[in-house]
N, C-alpha and C positions, 0 to 999 in steps of 0.2 A: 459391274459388281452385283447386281440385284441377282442376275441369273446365277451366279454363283450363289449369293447368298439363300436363293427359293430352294436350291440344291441342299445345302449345307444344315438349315435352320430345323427340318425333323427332329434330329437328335437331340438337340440342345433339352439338358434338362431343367427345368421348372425349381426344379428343391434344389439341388446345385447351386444354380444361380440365385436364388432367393439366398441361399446359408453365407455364398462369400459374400452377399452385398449390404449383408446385415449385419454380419460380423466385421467389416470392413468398416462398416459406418458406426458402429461403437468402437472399435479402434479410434479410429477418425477422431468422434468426438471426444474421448477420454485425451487423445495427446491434443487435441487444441484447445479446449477445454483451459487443460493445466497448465500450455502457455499461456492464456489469456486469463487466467486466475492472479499467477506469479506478474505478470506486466501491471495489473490491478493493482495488486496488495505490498508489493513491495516496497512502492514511494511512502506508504504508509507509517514504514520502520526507516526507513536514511532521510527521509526530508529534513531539512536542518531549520530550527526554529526562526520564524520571520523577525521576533524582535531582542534577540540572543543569541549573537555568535557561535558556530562551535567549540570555540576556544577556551569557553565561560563553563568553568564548574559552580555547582552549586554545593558549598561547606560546609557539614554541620557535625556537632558532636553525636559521637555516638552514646544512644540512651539503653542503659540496662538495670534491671535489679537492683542492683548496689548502687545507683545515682537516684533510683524513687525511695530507699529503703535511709539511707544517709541526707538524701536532702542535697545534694550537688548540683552545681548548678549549672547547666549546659549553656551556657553565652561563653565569648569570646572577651577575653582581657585585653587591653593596649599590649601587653608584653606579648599574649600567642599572636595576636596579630604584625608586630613587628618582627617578630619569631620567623610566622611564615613568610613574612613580607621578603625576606631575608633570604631564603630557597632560591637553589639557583633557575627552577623550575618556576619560578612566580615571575608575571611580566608586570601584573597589576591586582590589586586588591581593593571590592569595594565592601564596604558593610550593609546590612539588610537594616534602615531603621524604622522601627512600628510605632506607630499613634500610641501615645502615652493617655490616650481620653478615649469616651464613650461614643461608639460608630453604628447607626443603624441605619441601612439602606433598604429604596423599595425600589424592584427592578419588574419590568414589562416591556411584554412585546407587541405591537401593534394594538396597543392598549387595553391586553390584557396582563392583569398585574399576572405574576410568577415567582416573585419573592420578595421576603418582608421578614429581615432577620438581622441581628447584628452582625457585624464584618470586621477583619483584622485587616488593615491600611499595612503595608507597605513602600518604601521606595529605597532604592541606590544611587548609584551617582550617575547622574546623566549620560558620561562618556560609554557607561555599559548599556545603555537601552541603542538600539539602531531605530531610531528616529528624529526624523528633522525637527531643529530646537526651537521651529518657530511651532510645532504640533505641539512638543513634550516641553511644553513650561506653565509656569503659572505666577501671575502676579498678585499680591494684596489685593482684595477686592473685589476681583474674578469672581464671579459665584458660577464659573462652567469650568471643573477639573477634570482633564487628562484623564482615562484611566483605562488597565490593561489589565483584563482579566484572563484567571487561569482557563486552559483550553478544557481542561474536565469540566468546567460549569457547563459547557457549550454544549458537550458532548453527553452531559446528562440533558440536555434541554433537550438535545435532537432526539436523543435517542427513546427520551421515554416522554417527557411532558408536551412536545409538539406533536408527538406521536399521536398519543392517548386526547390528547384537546384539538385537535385536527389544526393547528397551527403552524405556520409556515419554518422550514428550517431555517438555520443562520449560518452566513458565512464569513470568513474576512470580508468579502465584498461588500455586505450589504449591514456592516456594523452599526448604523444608524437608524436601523428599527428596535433597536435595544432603548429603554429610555431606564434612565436609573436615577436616584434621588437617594441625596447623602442626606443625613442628619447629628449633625453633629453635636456634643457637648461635654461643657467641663469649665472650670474656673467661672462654675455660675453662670456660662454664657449658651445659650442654644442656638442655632445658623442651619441653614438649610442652604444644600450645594447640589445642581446638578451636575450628574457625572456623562461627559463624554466619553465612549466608547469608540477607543481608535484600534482596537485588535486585541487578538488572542496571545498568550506564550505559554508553552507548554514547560519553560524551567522553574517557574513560578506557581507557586502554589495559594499565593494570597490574591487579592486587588493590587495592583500597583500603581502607584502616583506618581509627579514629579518630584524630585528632592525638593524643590522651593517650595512647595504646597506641603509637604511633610513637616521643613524648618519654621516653617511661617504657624501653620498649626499646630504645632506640639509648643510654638514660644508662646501660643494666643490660647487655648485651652488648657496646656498640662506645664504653666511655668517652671520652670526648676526643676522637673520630674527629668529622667533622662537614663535608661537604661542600656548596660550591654548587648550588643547585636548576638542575637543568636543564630544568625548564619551571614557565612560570606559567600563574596563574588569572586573566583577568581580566575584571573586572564593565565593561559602558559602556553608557551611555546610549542609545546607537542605533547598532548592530550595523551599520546601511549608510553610516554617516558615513565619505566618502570621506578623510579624511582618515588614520584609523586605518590606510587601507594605504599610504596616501605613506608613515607612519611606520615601518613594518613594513619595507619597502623599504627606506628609507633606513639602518634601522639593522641588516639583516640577518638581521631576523625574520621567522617565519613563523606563521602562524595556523591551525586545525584549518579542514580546506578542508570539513567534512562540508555545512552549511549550504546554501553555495554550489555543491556536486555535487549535494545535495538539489533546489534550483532549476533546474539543469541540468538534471538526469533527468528532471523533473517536466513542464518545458519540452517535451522530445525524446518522451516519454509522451503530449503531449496531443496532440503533433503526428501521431504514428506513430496514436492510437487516430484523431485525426480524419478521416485517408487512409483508414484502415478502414472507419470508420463511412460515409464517403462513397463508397466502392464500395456497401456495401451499401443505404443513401440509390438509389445510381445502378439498383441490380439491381432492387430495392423500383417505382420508377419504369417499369422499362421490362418488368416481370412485369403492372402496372397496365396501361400499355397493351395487352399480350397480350388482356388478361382483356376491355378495352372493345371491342378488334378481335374478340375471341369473339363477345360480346353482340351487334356492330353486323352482322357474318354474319349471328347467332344469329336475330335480329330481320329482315333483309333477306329473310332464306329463307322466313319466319313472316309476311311483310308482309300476305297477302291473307286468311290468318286474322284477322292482328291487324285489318287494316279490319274484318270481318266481326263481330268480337266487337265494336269499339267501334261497328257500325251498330246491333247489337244491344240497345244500353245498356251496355255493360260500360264504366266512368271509365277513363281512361288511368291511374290508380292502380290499379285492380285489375289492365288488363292487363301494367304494369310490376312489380308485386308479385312474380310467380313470379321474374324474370331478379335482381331486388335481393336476395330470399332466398336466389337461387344463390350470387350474392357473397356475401352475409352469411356463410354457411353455410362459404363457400372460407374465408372471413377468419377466423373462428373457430377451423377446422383448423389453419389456417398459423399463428397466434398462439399453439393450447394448444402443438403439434407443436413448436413454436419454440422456447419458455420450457424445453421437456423438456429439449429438447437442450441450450443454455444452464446450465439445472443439473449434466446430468452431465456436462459438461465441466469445470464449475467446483469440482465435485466434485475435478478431477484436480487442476486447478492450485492450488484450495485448499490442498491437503496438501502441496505443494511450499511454498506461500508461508506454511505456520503453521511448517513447517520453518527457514525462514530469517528470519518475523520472529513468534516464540512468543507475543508479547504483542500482537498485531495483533486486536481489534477484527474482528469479521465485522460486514462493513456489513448485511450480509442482503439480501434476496431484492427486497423491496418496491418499491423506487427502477424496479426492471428491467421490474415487473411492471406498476405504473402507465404507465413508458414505451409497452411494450408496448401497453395498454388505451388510450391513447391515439391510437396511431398505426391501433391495430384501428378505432377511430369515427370519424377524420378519412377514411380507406380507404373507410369501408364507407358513411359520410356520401356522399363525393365517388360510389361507384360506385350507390348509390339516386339523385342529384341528378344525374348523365347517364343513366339508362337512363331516367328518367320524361322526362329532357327530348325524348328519341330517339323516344320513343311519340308524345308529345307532336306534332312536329315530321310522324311519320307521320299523324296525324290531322288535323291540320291541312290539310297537303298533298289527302290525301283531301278535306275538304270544299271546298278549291279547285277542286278538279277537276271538282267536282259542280255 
C-alpha cells in the first residue's frame, strides 16, 4: 500500500482536506455537545424530591387583590379541610403547623457564620416526611432538633455566598458542616436549640421540624395560641387526574406548580437541544460531502494511475485503501478533537450546574462517548463503501473501453 499510496498522495489537496475536517469537527462537536448538555441537565427537572413523595401536593389559597383589599383570610378551616378530605382524588391530608412564638436562628458553615435572622418553623405529620422515625423525632428536653431546610437556601449559598467567600459547596452528603442554632422565645421563656441538619426538600419552602418538636413548643411558648394551617399536604392517587384541578379551581386553591414547570422546561429543553443537534446533524452532512467531493477530484486527477495500477493486478481494494485510510484517519482526528472539546466545556457548565443543583448525579462521560464511536463507524463505514465503489465504477469503465 505505500507504493500506491507515494503514487496517489500529489494531488490530494491541502485546503480540501483542511475545510471537511474542520467543518466535520464542529459538526461533531455541536451534535455531542448537545447530547452531553441534555444527559446533564435534564435529571435537574424529573429528579423526584428525596424527603417528599411524588404523590404529595403542596395546597394553598389562591392570593389576589380582593383578599389584601377585604382582609380575607387564606388559611384552611376544619370544614375545607374535611371538604377536601372527602374527594375521591385525596388518599391523605396533612396540615402545615407553624411556631406560634418568636424564632431566630444563626447558621454557619465550617465556622463561618452565614446567617443570623429570624425564621418561620414548620412541620407536618410525620407519615409525609420519608424519614426513618428514629432520625425525624424529637423528645422534651432534646436540645438537638431535626431539621430540613428548603433546597433554595442551599442554592443560594452555592451559588453566590460560597462562591464570592471561597467556601466549600454543600451537598446532601456532607449536611453536617451546616451548624445552626435556634433561639427561641415566648411565654417569658428564652431556650437555645441546636439544629441538626439532615437534608434538603425542594417542596418546602420554610425550615421543617418534627411534629413532636412543633406540639411540644408551641404548648411550651405560645400556650393557648393555635392558628389555622395555611397550607396543606396532600397524598393522591394520580397526580394527572384532571379532575384535582376543576377542584382547585373551583374552590380557589392553588397547587405547588414545580411538577408541571418541570414538564414544561423539560419539553422547551428537548426542543431547544433538538435545533442544535440538528444544525450540527446538518454541518456533519454537508463536511461529508466536502470530503467525498475531495476524494472524487482526488481520484479524477489519479484516473490514469489508478487504470495503470489496476492493469497491473492491483484489486480495486488495495487501490481504494489509501483514500479510506485518509478518511479514517480525518474521522478519528475530528472525534478524539471533538470529545476534548466537549469535556472542557462541560467542565464550565458543570460548576455552574453542581452550584445550583448540589445533589445532581454526574451522568458522566460514556453515553457522549459511545455516541460519538458510533457516528465515527457509520461515517467512516459510509466513506470506505463510496470510495471502493468510485474505483470500482473507474475499472469497470476501463474494461469497457477495452
Amino acid at each position: 500500500m505505500n507504493l500506491v499510496w507515494k503514487l496517489l498522495r500529489h494531488h490530494i489537496s491541502i485546503a480540501q482536506t483542511a475545510g471537511f475536517f474542520f467543518a466535520n469537527l464542529l459538526g461533531m462537536f455541536i451534535v455531542l455537545l448537545g447530547f452531553q448538555f441534555y444527559h446533564d441537565v435534564l435529571p435537574c427537572f424529573t429528579a423526584e424530591d428525596s424527603f417528599m413523595k411524588s404523590d404529595y401536593m403542596v395546597i394553598s389559597r389562591k392570593i389576589g387583590a380582593s383578599n389584601v383589599i377585604s382582609g380575607k383570610t387564606n388559611t384552611f378551616s376544619p370544614a375545607d379541610i374535611a371538604d377536601l378530605g372527602e374527594q375521591p382524588f385525596a388518599k391523605a391530608i396533612g396540615a402545615f403547623v407553624s411556631n406560634e412564638y418568636h424564632v431566630d436562628a444563626s447558621m454557619g458553615i465550617s465556622g463561618t457564620n452565614i446567617l443570623n435572622s429570624e425564621i418561620f418553623l414548620e412541620s407536618v405529620p410525620d407519615s409525609f416526611v420519608d424519614v426513618a422515625a428514629t432520625t425525624w423525632h424529637y423528645t422534651p428536653g432534646d436540645r438537638v432538633v431535626p431539621i430540613l431546610l428548603p433546597r433554595s437556601y442551599i442554592t443560594m449559598y452555592n451559588f453566590g455566598f460560597a462562591k464570592t467567600h471561597s467556601l466549600p459547596k454543600i451537598s446532601d452528603g456532607v449536611v453536617g458542616m451546616i451548624d445552626m442554632t435556634l433561639f427561641v422565645q415566648g411565654n417569658g421563656r428564652h431556650e437555645e436549640f441546636k439544629g441538626r441538619v439532615i437534608g434538603f426538600s425542594g417542596k418546602v419552602t420554610s425550615v421543617l421540624v418534627p411534629e413532636s418538636f412543633m406540639k411540644w413548643s408551641n404548648a411550651t411558648f405560645a400556650p393557648g395560641k393555635e392558628s389555622d394551617p395555611s397550607r396543606l399536604l396532600l397524598k393522591v392517587g394520580n397526580p394527572a387526574d384532571e379532575t384535582i384541578a376543576k377542584y382547585m379551581d373551583a374552590q380557589g386553591y392553588e397547587m405547588d406548580a414545580d411538577k408541571l414547570n418541570a414538564e414544561k422546561t423539560t419539553y422547551f429543553l428537548k426542543l431547544v437541544i433538538g435545533l442544535v443537534v440538528s444544525v450540527g446533524v446538518l454541518i456533519s452532512i454537508l463536511s461529508f460531502y466536502i470530503l467525498m467531493l475531495s476524494i472524487y477530484l482526488l481520484v479524477q486527477k489519479n484516473s490514469d494511475k489508478l487504470e495503470n495500477l489496476l492493469l497491473i493486478g492491483y484489486s480495486t481494494k488495495q487501490v481504494a485503501r489509501p483514500y479510506q485510510w485518509l478518511a479514517t484517519g480525518l474521522n478519528m482526528g475530528v472525534l478524539i478533537l471533538a470529545a476534548v472539546a466537549v469535556v472542557l466545556v462541560r467542565s464550565y457548565y458543570m460548576d455552574i450546574l453542581l452550584s445550583l443543583y448540589p445533589t445532581q448525579a454526574d451522568a458522566g462521560l460514556l453515553a457522549m462517548l459511545v455516541l460519538g464511536a458510533i457516528l465515527f463507524a457509520l461515517v467512516t463505514i459510509l466513506n470506505f463503501s463510496v470510495v471502493h465503489h468510485r474505483i470500482k465504477c473507474i475499472w469497470e469503465q476501463k474494461r469497457k473501453n477495452n
